[in-house]
N, C-alpha and C positions, 0 to 999 in steps of 0.2 A: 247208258251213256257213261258212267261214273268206273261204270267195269273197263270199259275200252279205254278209259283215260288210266286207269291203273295198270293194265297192259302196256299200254304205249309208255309208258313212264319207269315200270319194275320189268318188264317184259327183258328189254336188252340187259339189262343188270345181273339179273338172273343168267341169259344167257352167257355174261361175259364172265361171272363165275365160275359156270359149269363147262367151259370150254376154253378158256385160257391155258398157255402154255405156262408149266410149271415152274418156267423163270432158270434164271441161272442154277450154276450146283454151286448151294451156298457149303457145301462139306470140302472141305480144305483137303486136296489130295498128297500122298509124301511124298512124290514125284512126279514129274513134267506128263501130261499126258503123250499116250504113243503116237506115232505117227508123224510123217515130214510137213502137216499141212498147218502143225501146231508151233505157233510162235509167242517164247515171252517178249511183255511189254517192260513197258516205264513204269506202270501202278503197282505201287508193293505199299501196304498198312502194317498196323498192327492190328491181330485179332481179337476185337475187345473184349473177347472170353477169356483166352487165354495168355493176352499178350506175346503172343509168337507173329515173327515176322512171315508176310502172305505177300507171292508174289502173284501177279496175272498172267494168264499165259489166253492167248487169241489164233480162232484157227479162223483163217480168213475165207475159207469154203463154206463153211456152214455158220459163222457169225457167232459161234459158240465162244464161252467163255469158262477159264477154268481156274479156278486159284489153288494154288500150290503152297503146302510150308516150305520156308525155305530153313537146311540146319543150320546151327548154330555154329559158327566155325570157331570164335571164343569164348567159352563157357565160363560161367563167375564162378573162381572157385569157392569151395564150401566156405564157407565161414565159421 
């Protein structure tokens, strides 16, 4: 009885581990990904790794999501 309750309980857990979808690409790409289906949004961060601005970009066929660095157009000069 105790086994079937620990199934019922760890069973889906397990399975939702080992079969879940790998999630977004959290790797920041240096350019827009290809294709006409792919559009940037509104969401741009900073990357709290490296502090580089990250924009989003959304392909509305497949629900994917991709973040983009964007460059830097005025760079601090050296000091």
């Amino acid at each position: 009885m105790v086994l079937i309750w620990v199934v019922a309980v760890f069973g889906p857990v397990l399975a939702w581990l080992l079969f879940r979808s790998p999630g977004y690409k959290r790797v920041p790409l240096d350019h827009p990904p290809p294709g006409p289906d792919w559009q940037p949004t509104a969401e741009r961060f900073l990357d709290p790794t490296t502090d580089t601005p990250i924009e989003t970009w959304y392909n509305a066929v497949t629900g994917e999501r991709a973040y983009v660095r964007l460059a830097t157009r005025n760079p601090a000069p050296p000091a």
